[in-house]
BAFITI-830362 format. One record per residue (C-alpha): x, y, z. Coordinates in pm, 1 decimal. Layout:
+----------+----------+----------+
:       px :       py :       pz :
+----------+----------+----------+
:        X :        Y :        Z :
...
+----------+----------+----------+
REM end
This chain:
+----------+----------+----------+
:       px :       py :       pz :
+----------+----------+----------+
:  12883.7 :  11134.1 :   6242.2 :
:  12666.1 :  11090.1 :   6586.3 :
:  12388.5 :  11198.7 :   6381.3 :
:  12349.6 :  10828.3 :   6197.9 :
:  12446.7 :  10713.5 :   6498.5 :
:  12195.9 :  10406.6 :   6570.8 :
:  12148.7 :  10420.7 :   6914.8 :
:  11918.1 :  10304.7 :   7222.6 :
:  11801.3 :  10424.7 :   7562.2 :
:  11744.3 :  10278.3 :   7871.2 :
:  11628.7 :  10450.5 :   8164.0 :
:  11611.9 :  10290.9 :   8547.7 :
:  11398.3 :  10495.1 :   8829.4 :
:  11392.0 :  10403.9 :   9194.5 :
:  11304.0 :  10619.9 :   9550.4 :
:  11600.4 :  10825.7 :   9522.5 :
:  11807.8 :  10766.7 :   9148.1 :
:  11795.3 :  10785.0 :   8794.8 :
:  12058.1 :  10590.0 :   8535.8 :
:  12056.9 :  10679.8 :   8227.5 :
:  12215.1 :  10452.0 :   7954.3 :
:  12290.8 :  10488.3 :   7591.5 :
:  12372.0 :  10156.2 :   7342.0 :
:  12487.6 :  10113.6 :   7036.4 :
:  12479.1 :   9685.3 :   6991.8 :
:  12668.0 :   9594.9 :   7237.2 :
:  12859.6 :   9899.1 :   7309.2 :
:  12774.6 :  10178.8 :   7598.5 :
:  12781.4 :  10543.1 :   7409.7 :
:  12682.3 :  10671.6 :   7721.6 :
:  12620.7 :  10612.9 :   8094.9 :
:  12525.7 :  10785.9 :   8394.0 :
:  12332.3 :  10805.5 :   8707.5 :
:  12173.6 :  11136.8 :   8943.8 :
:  12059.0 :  11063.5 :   9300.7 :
:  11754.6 :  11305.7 :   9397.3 :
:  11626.8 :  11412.3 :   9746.5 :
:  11258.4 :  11521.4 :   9652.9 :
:  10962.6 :  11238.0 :   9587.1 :
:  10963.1 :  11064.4 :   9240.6 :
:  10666.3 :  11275.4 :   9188.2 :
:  10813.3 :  11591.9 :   9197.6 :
:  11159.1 :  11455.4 :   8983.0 :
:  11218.0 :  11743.4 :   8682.5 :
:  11305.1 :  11457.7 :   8474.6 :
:  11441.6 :  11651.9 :   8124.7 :
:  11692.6 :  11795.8 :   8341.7 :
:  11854.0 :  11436.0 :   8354.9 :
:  11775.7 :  11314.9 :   8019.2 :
:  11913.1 :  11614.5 :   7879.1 :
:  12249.7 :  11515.3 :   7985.2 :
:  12271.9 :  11243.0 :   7782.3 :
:  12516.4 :  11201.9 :   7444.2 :
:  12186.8 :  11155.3 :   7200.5 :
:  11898.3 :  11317.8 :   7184.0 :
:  11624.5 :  11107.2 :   7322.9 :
:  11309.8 :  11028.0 :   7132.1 :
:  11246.5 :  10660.1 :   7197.0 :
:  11338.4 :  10492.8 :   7558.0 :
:  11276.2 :  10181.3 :   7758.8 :
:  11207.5 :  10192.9 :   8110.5 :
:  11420.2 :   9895.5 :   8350.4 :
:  11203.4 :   9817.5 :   8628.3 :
:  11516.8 :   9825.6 :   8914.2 :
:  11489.6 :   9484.9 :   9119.0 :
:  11433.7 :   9643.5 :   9417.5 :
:  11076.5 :   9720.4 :   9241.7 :
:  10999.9 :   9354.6 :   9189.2 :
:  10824.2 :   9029.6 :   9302.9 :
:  10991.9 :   8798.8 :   9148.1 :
:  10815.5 :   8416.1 :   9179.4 :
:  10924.8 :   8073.5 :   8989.4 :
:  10634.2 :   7849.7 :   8949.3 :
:  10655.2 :   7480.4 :   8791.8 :
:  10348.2 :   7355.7 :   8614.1 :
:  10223.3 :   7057.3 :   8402.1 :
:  10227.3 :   7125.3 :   7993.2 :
:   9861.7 :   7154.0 :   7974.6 :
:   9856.2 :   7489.8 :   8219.0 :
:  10008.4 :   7656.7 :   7968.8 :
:   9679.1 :   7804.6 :   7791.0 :
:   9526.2 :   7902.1 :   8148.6 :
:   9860.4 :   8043.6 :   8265.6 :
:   9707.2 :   8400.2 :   8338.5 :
:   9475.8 :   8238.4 :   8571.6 :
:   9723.9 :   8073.3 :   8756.6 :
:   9968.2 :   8335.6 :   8821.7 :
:   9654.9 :   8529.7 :   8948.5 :
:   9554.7 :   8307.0 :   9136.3 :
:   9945.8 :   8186.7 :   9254.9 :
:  10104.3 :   8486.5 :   9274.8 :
:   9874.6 :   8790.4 :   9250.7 :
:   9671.8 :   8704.7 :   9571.8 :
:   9981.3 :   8571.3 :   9788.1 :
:  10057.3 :   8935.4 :   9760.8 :
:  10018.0 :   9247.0 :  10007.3 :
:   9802.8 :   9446.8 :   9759.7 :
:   9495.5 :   9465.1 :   9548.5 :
:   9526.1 :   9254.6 :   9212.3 :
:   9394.0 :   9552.9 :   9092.5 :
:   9685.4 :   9759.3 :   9203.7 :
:   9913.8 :   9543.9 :   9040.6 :
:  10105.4 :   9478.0 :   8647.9 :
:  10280.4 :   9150.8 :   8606.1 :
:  10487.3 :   9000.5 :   8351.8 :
:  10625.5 :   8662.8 :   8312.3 :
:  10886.9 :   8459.7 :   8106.0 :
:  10849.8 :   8076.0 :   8000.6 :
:  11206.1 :   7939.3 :   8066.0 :
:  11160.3 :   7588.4 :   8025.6 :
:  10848.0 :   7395.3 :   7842.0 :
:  11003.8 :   7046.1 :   7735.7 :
:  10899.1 :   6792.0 :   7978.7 :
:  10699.1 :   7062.8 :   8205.0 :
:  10648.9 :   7448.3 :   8239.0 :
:  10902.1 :   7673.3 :   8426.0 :
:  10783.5 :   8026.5 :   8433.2 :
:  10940.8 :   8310.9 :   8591.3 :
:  10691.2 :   8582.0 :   8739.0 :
:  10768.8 :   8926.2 :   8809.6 :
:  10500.8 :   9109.3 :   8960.7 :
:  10511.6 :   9508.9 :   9012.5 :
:  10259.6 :   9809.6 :   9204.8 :
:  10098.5 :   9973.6 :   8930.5 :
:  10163.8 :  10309.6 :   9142.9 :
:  10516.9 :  10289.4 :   9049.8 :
:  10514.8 :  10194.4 :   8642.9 :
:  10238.8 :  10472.1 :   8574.5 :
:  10435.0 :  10756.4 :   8779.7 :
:  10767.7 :  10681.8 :   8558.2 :
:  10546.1 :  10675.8 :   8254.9 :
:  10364.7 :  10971.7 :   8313.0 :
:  10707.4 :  11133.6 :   8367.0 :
:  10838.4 :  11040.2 :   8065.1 :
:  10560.3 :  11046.3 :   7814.9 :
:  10474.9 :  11379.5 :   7974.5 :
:  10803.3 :  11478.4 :   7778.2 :
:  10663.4 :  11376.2 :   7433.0 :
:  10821.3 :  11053.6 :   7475.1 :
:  10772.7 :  10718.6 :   7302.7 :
:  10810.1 :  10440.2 :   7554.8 :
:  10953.7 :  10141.0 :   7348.7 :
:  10953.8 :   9890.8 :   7591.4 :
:  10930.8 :   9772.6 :   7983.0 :
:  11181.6 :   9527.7 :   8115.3 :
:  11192.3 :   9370.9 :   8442.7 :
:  11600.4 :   9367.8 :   8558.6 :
:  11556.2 :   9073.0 :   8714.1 :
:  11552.8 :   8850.8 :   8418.9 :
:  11842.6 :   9053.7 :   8255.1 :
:  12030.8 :   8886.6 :   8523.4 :
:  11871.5 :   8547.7 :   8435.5 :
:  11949.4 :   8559.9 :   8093.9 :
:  12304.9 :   8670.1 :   8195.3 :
:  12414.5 :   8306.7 :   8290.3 :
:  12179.3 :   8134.4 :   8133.1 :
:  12409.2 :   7958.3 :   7906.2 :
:  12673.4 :   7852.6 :   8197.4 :
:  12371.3 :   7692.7 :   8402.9 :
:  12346.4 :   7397.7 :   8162.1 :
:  12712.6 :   7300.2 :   8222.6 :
:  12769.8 :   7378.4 :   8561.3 :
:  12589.0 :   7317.4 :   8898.9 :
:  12532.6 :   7520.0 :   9262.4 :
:  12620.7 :   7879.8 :   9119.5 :
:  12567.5 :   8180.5 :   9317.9 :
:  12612.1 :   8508.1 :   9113.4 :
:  12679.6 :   8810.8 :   9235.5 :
:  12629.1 :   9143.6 :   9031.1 :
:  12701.4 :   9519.0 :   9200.9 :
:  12492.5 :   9810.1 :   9019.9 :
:  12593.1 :  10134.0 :   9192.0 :
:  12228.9 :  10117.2 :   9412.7 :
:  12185.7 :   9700.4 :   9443.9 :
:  12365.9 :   9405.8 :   9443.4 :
:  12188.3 :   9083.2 :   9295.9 :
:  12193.0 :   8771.4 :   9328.4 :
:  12114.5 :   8427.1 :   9141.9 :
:  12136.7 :   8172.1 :   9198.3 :
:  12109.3 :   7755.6 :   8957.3 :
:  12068.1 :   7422.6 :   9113.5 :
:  12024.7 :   7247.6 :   8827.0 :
:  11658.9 :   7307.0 :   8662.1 :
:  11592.2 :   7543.3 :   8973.4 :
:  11724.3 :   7901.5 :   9004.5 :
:  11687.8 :   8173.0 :   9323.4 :
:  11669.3 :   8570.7 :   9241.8 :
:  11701.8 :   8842.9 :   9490.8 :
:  11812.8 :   9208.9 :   9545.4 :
:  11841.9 :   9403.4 :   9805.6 :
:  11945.6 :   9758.3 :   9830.7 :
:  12154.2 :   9979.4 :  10094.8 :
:  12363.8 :   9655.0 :  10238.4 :
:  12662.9 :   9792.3 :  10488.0 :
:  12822.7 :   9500.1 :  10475.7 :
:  12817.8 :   9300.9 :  10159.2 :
:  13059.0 :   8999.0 :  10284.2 :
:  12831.9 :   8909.2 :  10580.4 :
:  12528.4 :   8950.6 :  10323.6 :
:  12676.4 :   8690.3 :  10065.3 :
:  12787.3 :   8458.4 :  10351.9 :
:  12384.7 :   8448.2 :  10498.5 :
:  12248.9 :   8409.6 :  10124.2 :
:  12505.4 :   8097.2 :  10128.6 :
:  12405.9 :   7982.1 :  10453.3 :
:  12015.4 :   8008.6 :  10279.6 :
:  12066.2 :   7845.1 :   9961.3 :
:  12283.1 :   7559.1 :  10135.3 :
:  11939.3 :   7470.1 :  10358.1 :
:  11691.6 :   7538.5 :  10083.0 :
:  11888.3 :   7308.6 :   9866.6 :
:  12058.2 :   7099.5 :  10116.3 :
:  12397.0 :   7097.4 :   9968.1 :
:  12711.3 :   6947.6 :  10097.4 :
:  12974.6 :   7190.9 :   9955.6 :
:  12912.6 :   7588.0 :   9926.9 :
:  12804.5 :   7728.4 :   9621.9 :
:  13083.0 :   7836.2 :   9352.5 :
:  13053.6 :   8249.5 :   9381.7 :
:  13094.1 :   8468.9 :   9042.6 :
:  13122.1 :   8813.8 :   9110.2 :
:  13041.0 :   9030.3 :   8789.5 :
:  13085.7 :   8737.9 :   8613.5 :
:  13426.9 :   8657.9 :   8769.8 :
:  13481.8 :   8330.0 :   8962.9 :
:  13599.9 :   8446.8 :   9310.4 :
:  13729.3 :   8197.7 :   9616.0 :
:  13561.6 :   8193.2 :   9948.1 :
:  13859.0 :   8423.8 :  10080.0 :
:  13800.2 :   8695.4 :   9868.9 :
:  13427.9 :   8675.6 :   9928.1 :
:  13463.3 :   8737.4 :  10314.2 :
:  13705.9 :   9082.1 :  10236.3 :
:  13383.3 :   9253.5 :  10009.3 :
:  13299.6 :   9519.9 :  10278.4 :
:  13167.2 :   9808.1 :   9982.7 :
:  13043.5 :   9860.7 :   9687.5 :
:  13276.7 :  10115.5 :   9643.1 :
:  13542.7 :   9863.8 :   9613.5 :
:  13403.4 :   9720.7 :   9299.3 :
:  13411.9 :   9865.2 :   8968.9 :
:  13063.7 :   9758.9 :   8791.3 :
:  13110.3 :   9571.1 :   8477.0 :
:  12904.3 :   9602.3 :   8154.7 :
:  12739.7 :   9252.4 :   8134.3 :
:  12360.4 :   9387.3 :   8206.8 :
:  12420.6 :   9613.7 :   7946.3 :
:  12557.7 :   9375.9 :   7670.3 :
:  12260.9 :   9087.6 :   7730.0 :
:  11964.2 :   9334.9 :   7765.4 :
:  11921.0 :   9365.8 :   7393.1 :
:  11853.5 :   8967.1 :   7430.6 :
:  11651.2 :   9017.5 :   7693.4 :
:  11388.5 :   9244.5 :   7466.7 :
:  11433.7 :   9062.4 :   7158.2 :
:  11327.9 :   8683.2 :   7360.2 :
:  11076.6 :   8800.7 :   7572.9 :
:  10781.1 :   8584.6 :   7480.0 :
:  10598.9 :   8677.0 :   7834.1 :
:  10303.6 :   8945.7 :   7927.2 :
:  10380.5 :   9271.5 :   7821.0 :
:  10360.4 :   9565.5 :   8069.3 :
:  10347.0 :   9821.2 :   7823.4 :
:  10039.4 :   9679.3 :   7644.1 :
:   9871.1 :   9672.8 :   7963.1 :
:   9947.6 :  10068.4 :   8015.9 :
:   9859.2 :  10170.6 :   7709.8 :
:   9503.6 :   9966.4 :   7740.5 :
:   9445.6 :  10191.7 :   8062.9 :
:   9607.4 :  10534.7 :   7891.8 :
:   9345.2 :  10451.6 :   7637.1 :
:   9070.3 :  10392.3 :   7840.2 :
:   9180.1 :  10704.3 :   8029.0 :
:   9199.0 :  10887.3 :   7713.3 :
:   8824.2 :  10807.8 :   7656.9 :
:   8695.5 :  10928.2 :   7965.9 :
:   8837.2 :  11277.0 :   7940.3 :
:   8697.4 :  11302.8 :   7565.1 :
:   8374.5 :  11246.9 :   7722.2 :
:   8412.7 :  11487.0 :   8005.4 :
:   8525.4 :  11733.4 :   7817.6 :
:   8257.4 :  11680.0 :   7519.1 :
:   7982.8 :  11725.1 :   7788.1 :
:   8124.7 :  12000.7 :   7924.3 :
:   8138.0 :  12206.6 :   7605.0 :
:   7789.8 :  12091.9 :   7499.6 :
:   7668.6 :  12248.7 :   7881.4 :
:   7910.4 :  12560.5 :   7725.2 :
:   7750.9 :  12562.7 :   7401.7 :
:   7374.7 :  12517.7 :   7562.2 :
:   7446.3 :  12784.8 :   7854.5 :
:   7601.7 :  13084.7 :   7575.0 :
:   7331.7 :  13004.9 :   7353.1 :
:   7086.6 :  13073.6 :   7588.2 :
:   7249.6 :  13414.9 :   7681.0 :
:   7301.6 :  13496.5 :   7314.9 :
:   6920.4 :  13452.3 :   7250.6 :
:   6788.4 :  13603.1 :   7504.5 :
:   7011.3 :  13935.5 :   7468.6 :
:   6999.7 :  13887.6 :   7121.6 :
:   6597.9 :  13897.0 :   7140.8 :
:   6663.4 :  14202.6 :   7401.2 :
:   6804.3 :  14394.1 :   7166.7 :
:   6531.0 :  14342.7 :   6904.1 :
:   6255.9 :  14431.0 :   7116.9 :
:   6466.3 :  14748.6 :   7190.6 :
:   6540.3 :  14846.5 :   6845.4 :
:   6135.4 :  14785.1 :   6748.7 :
:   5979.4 :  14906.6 :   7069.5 :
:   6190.4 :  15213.5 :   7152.9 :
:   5889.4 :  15325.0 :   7353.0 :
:   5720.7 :  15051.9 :   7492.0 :
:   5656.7 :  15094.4 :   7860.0 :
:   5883.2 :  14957.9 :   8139.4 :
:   5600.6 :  14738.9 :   8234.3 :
:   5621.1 :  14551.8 :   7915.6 :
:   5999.2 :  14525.6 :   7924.3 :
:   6000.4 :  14405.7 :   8292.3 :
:   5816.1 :  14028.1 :   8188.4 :
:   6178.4 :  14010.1 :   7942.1 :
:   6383.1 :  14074.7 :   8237.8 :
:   6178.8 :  13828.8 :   8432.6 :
:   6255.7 :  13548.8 :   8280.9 :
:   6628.5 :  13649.3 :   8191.2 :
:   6630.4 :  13640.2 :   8580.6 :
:   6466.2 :  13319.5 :   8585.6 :
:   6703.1 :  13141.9 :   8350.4 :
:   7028.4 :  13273.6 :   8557.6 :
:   6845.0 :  13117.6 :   8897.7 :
:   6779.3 :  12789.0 :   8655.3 :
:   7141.3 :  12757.7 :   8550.0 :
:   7248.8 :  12803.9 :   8886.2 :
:   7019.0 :  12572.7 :   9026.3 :
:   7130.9 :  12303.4 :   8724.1 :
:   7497.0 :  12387.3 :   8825.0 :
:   7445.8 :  12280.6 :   9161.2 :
:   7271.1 :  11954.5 :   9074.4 :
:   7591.2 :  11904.2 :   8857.2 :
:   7774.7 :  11958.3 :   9118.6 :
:   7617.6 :  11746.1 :   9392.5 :
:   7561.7 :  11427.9 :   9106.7 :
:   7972.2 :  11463.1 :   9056.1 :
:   8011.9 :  11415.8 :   9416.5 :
:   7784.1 :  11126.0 :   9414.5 :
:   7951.8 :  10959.1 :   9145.0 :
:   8283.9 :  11032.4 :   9298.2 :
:   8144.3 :  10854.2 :   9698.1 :
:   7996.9 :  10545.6 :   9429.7 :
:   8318.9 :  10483.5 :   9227.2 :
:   8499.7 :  10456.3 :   9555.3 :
:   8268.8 :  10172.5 :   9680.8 :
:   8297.2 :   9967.0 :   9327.2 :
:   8490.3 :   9733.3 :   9468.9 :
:   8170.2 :   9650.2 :   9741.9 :
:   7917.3 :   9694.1 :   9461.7 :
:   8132.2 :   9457.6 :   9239.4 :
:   8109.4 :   9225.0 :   9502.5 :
:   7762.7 :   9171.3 :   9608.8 :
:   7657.1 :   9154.3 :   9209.3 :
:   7893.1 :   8889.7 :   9210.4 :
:   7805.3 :   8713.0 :   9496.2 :
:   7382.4 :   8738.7 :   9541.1 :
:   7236.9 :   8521.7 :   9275.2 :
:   6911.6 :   8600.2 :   9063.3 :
:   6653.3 :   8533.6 :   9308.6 :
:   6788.9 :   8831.3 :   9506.5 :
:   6577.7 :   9198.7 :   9419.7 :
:   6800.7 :   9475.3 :   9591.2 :
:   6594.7 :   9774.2 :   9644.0 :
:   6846.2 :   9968.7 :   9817.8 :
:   7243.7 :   9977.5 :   9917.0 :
:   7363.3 :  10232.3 :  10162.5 :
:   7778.0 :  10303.2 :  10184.0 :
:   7888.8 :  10548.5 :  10469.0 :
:   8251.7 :  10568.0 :  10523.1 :
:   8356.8 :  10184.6 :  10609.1 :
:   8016.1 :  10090.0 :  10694.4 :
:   7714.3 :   9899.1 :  10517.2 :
:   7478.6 :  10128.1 :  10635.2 :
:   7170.1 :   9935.5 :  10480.9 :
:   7133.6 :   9629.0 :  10234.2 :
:   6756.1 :   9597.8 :  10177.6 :
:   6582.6 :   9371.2 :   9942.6 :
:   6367.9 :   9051.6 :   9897.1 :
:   6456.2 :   8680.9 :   9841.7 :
:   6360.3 :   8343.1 :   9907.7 :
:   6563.9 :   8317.6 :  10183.8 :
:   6687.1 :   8606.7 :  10359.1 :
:   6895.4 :   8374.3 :  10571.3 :
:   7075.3 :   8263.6 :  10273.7 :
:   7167.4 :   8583.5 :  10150.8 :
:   7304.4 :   8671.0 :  10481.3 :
:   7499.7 :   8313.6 :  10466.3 :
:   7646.6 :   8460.5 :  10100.4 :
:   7750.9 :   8795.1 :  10247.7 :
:   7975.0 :   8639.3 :  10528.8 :
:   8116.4 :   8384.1 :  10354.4 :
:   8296.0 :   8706.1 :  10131.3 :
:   8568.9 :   8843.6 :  10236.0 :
:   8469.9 :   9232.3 :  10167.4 :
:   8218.7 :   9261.7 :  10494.5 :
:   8181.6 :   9160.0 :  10820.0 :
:   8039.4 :   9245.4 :  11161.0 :
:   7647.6 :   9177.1 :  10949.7 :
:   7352.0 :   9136.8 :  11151.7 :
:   6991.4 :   9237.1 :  11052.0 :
:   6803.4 :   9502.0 :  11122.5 :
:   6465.3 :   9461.8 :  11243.5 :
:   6261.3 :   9118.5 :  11194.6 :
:   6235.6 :   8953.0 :  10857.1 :
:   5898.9 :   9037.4 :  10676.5 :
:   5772.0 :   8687.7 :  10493.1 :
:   5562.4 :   8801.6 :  10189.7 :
:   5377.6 :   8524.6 :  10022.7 :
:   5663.4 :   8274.9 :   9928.0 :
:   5928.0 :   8544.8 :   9973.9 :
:   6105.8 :   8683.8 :  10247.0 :
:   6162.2 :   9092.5 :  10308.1 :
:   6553.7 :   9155.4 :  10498.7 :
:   6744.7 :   9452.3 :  10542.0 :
:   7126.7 :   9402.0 :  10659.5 :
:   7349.9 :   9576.1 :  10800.1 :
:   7750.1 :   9553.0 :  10910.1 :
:   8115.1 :   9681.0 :  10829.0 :
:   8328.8 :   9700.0 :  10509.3 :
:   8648.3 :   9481.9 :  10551.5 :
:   8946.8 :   9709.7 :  10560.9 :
:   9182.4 :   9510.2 :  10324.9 :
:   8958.5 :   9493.8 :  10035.2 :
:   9070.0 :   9897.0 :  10056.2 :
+----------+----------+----------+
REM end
């Protein structure tokens, strides 16, 4: 019978866990979690999925809260068609890290009289090792869902009825919180809390300022309504059983989400990715192909000069073995100019970000005859422009170098001035 069992996995990852969770509708078929002591890295991840009731072919990965930025914006009607902008510019750059280092997703809650989206932003470092670990294992990936608005969608309903709500949900690695004052509504985690009574009386403390209320939030724990006295005896989470609500609402959560998709975002890269090492490896058998061929001719053409020239003289053979030698010192000589353009390409992909930069900032009139990287330094920016003043003014005003000055004395050349610059590269562009 558990073979027509319909059935769907879920799969959470943080620092030092895994939970594993089975559905069928609404109902858990199975449910478990494994703490681990070495890096996520080095996780042997079949050993946990092979303890589950089902054999897994299909899975979606939970992005744990603890993983998340989580950001509410409120925008005009008309934002709505430039609302990838915005949260780049809103969220994305208010953040400690590289846009580029970053996936987001977002969910429209509210888009009546104006636009309530909720943003959850996430290092792509994390989502691509838990991928790689499970797509490694022949895997399809079926979908990528923030926790965070699992939780929203939990209470979603109530919110509309009832005002100044804190909820409080226990996993067995977090507790959660959210939080509705009437169209607003406050999400947070945290993880490792020793004392979860005096952390729920400081998040009250918090909303009632934010909000300035007059009478404490009313506190739902699991879903439960609790009193204030109760709240002040929740020392651990070991004195709270965990409840399936997450579980029952996530299937809502997939089936509503109208936001950006993390997945599609992944699978653009693995793609990309993907094309890359078809062209490596393409080149590298044509270099295969070229290099045996040679040695095939050659010994192949050795052998017929043998076979009809049994007794030609060693001086006539020796001009064959010449050049034999000479195309061995040729591919070794090629081999190391393969070698040294790798490393070249390697030291210029690492300054794209500088190289980006200055193509985007120096306008037309600028010739650039020659850039010069060395570790965090601009070694040498030479060129020509109409003002060489100006381009200096253009470099400063950017935020990825610093420190410029230039070297030597600008050359003027009929209506054109000669500069060459020099300064540092700004260490958080890194």
């Amino acid at each position: 019978m558990d073979l027509f069992t319909k059935q769907r996995s879920y799969l959470e990852v943080d620092d030092n866990y895994i939970r594993l969770v089975q559905l069928d509708k609404n109902n858990i078929l199975y449910q478990d979690s494994f703490k681990f002591e070495e890096e996520l890295k080095d996780i042997d991840l079949k050993d946990y999925l092979d303890q589950a009731r089902y054999k897994i072919k299909k899975i979606s990965l939970i992005v744990p809260a603890t993983k998340l930025f989580i950001r509410r914006l409120e925008l005009p009607l008309t934002a709505k068609d430039k609302l990838k902008d915005i949260i780049k510019l809103q969220v994305l750059r208010k953040l400690p890290y590289r846009i580029e280092d970053l996936y987001y997703s977002y969910q429209i809650l509210d888009k009546k009289d104006k636009l309530l989206v909720l943003v959850f932003t996430v290092t792509k470092d994390y989502i691509n090792m838990v991928y790689e670990l499970s797509s490694n294992l022949g895997l399809i990936i079926d979908s990528i869902i923030p926790s965070s608005l699992v939780f929203y969608y939990l209470y979603q309903t109530d919110k509309i009825d009832l005002k100044n709500q804190l909820y409080i949900d226990l996993s067995p690695n977090y507790i959660h919180y959210t939080f509705y004052n009437q169209n607003d509504i406050y999400i947070r985690s945290s993880q490792n809390i020793e004392d979860l009574a005096e952390e729920t009386a400081d998040t009250v403390i918090y909303l009632k300022q934010k909000y300035n209320l007059e009478d404490d939030p009313k506190l739902f724990l699991n879903g439960e309504k609790i009193d204030a006295k109760k709240a002040v005896t929740l020392n651990s989470f070991e004195e709270i059983r965990e409840k399936n609500l997450f579980w029952k609402k996530i299937r809502v959560v997939e089936k509503n989400f109208d936001g950006v998709d993390i997945l599609s975002q992944i699978s653009l890269k693995q793609k990309e990715k993907q094309k890359k090492d078809y062209s490596r490896l393409f080149y590298l058998i044509i270099l295969v192909l070229l290099v045996n061929g040679i040695s095939l001719f050659l010994a192949w053409q050795l052998k017929i000069n043998k076979l009809n020239n049994f007794e030609v003289s060693n001086k006539q053979i020796s001009p064959l073995v010449e050049k034999v030698q000479q195309v061995k010192i040729d591919y070794q000589v090629n081999k190391k100019k393969v070698k040294l353009l790798k490393g070249q390409l390697r030291r210029n992909y690492s300054y794209l970000p500088w190289l980006k930069e200055l193509s985007l900032i120096l306008s037309e009139d600028v010739k650039v005859d020659k850039v010069i990287f060395k570790e965090e330094k601009l070694v040498l920016l030479a060129g020509e422009a109409t003002s060489a003043t100006k381009v200096m003014s253009l470099l400063e005003e950017s935020d990825y170098f610093k420190n410029l000055h230039f070297e030597g004395s600008i050359v003027s050349k009929e209506d054109r001035e000669e500069f060459r610059i020099a300064g540092d590269l700004a260490d958080a562009i890194k």
